[in-house]
C-alpha positions in Angstrom: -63.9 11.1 -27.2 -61.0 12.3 -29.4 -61.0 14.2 -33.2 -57.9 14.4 -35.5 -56.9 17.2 -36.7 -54.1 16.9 -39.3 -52.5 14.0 -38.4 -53.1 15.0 -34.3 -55.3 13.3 -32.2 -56.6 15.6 -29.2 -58.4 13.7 -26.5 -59.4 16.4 -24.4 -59.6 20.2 -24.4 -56.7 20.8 -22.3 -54.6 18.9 -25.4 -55.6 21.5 -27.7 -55.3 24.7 -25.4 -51.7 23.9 -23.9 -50.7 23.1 -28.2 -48.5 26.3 -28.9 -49.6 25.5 -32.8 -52.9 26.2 -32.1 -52.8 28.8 -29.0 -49.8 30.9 -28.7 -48.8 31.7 -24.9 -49.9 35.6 -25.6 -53.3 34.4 -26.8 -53.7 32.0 -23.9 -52.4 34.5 -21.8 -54.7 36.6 -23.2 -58.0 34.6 -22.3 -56.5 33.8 -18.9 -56.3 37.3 -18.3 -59.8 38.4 -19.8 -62.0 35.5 -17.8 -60.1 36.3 -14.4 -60.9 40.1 -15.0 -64.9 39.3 -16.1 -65.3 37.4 -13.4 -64.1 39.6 -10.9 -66.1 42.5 -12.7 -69.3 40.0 -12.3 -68.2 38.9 -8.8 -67.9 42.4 -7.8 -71.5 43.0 -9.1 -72.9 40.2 -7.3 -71.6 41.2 -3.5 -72.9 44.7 -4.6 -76.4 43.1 -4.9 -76.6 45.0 -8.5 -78.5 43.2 -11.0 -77.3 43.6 -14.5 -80.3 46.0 -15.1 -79.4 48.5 -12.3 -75.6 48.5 -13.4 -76.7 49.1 -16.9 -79.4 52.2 -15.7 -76.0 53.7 -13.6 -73.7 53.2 -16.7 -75.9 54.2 -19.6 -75.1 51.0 -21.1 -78.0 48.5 -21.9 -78.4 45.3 -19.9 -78.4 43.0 -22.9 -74.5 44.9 -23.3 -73.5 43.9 -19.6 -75.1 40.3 -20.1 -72.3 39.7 -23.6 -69.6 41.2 -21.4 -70.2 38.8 -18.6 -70.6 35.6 -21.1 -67.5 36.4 -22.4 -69.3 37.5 -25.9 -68.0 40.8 -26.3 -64.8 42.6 -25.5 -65.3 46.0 -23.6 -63.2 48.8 -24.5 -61.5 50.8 -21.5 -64.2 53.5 -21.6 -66.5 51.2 -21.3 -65.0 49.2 -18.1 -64.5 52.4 -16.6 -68.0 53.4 -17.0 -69.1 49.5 -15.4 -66.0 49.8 -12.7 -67.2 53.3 -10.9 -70.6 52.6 -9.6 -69.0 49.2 -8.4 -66.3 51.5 -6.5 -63.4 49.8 -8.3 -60.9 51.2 -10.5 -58.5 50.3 -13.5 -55.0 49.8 -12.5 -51.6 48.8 -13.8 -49.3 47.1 -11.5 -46.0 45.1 -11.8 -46.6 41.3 -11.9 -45.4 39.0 -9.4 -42.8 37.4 -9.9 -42.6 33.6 -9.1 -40.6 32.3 -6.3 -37.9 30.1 -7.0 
């Protein structure tokens, strides 16, 4: 299936994502980046064996909180991340990025 938009015809999602008109390469680089870090917050949980609940009873957030962080429906601010990151035994971090080999 395809739509038009304008006078564009995208057949697929990928058509639309990799269009710099309608994602720049900061906001794509901005999703990358938030549903790798999610999912290693959520992975992380998971080999834990904390449910949602008992993170949420250690963080003094509320589970239904942790449940739109982990569906990608809310954006955490860095207290917040923090507060989900310690009882998990994981830290926040800035660290050069690699750079691609040639």
């Amino acid at each position: 299936m395809s739509i038009k938009i304008g006078n564009e015809e995208f057949t697929e999602f990928d058509d639309l994502y990799n269009d710099p008109s309608f994602v720049t390469d900061s906001e794509r680089s901005e999703i990358e980046f938030e549903v790798a870090f999610i999912g290693k917050l959520i992975e992380a949980r998971e080999k834990s064996g904390m449910s949602q609940k008992k993170l949420a009873d250690l963080t003094g957030l509320k589970q239904p909180a942790i449940a739109r962080l982990e569906n990608l429906k809310a954006t955490p601010r860095i207290d917040t991340l923090f507060k989900l990151l310690d009882p998990l035994g994981y830290t926040l971090a800035i660290v050069p990025k690699t750079k691609a080999r040639n």
